[in-house]
PyMOL commands that place a pseudoatom at each C-alpha (Angstrom):
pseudoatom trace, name=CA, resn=UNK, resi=1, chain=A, elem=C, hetatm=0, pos=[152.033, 26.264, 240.188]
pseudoatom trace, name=CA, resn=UNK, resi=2, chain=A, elem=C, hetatm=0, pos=[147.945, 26.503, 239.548]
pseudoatom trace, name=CA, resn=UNK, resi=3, chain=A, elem=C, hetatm=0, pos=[145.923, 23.770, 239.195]
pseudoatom trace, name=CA, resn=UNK, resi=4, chain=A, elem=C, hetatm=0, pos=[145.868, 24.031, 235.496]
pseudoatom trace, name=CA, resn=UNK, resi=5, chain=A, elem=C, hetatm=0, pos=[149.042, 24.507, 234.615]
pseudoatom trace, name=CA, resn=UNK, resi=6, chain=A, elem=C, hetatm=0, pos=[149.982, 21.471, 236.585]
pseudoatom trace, name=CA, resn=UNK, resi=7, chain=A, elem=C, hetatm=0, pos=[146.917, 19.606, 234.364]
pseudoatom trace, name=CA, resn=UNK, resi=8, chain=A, elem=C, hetatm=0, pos=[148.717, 21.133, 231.233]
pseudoatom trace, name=CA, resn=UNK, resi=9, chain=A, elem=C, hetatm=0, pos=[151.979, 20.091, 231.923]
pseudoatom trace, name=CA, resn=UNK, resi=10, chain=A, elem=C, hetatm=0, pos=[150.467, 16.435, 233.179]
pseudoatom trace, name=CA, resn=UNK, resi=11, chain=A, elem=C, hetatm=0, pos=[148.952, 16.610, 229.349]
pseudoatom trace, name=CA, resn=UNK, resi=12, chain=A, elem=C, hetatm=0, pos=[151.631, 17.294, 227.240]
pseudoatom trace, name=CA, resn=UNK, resi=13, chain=A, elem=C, hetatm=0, pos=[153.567, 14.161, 229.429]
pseudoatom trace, name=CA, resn=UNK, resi=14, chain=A, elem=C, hetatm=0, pos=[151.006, 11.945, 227.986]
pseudoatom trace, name=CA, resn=UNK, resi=15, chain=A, elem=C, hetatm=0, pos=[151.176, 12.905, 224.675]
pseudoatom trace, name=CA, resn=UNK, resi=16, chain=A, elem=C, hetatm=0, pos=[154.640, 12.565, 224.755]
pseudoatom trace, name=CA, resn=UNK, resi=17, chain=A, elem=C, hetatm=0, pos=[154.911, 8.850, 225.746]
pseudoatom trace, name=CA, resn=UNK, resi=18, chain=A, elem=C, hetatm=0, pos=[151.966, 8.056, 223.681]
pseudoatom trace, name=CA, resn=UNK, resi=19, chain=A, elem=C, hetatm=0, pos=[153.256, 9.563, 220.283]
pseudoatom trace, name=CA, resn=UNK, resi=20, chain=A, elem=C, hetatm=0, pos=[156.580, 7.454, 221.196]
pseudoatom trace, name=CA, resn=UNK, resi=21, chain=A, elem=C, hetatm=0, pos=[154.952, 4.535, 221.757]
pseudoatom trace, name=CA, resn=UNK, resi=22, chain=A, elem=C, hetatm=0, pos=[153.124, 5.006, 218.294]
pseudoatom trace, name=CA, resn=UNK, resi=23, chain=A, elem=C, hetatm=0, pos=[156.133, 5.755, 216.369]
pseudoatom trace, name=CA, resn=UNK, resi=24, chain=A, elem=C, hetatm=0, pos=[158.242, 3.054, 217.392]
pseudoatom trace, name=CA, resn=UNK, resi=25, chain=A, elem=C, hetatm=0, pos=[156.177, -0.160, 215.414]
pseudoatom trace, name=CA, resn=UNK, resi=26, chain=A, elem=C, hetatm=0, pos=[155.974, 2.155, 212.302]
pseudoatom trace, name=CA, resn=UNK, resi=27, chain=A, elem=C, hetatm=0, pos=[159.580, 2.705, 212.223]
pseudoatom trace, name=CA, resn=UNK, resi=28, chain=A, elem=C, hetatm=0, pos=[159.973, -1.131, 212.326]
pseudoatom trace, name=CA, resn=UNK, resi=29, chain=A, elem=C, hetatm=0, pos=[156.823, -1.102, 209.919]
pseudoatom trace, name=CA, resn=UNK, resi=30, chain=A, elem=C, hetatm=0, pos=[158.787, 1.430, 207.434]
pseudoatom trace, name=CA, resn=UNK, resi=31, chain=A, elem=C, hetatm=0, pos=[162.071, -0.677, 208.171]
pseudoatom trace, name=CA, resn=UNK, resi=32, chain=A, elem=C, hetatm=0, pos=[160.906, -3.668, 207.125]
pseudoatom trace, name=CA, resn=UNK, resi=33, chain=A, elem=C, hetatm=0, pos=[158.838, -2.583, 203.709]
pseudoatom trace, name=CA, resn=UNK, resi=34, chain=A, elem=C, hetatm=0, pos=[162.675, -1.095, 202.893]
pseudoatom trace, name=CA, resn=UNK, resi=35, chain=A, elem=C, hetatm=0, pos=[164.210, -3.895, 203.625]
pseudoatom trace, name=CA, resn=UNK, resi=36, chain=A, elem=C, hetatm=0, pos=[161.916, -6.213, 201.310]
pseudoatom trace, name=CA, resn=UNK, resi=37, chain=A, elem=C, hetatm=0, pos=[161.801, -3.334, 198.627]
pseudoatom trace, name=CA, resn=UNK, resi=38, chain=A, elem=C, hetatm=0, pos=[165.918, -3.550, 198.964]
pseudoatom trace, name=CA, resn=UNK, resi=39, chain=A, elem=C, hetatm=0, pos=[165.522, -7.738, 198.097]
pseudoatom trace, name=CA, resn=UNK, resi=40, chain=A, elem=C, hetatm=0, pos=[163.073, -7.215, 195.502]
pseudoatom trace, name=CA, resn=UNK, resi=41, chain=A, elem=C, hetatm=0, pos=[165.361, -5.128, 193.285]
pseudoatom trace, name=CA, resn=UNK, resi=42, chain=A, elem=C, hetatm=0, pos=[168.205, -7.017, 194.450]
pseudoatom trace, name=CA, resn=UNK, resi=43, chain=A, elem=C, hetatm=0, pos=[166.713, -10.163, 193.403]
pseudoatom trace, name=CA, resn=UNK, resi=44, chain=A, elem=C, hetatm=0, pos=[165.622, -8.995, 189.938]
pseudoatom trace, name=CA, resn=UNK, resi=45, chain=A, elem=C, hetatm=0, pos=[169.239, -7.670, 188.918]
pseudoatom trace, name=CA, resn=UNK, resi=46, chain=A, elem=C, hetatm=0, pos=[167.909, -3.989, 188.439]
pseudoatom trace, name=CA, resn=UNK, resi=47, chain=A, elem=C, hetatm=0, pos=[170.279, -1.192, 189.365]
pseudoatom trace, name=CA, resn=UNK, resi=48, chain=A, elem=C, hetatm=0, pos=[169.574, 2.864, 188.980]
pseudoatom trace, name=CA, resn=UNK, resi=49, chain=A, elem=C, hetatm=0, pos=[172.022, 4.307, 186.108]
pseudoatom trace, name=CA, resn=UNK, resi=50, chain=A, elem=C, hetatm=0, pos=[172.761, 7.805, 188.557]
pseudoatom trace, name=CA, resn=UNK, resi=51, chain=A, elem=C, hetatm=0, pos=[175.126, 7.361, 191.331]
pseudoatom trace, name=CA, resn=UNK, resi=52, chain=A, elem=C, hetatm=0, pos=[174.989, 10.426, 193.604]
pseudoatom trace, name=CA, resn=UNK, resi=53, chain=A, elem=C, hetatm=0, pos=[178.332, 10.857, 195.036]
pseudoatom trace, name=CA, resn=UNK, resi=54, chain=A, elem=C, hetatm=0, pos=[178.014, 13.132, 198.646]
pseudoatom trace, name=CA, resn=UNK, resi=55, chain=A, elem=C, hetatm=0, pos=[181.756, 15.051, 199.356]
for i in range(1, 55): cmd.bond("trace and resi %d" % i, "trace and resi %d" % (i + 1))
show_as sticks, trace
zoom trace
């Protein structure tokens, strides 16, 4: 391999592991705003009037 395709390849490894670092807290981030979105309209008795049935 050259020198710069090692370098490349060395790159896109970083990038990699970063963007999966970064996406794991908003997952929990997005997660958690559901799961309090969830209890609000829990809590205040509303339901939606369409039920989507998947076959």
């Amino acid at each position: 391999m050259t020198r710069i395709s090692l370098v490349s390849f060395a790159l896109i490894l970083i990038v990699s592991h970063a963007s999966q670092a970064l996406a794991d807290p908003l997952v929990d981030k997005l997660t958690s705003m559901n799961a309090q979105w969830d209890a609000a309209i829990n809590s205040a008795g509303l339901r939606c009037p369409i039920t989507i049935v998947y076959r």
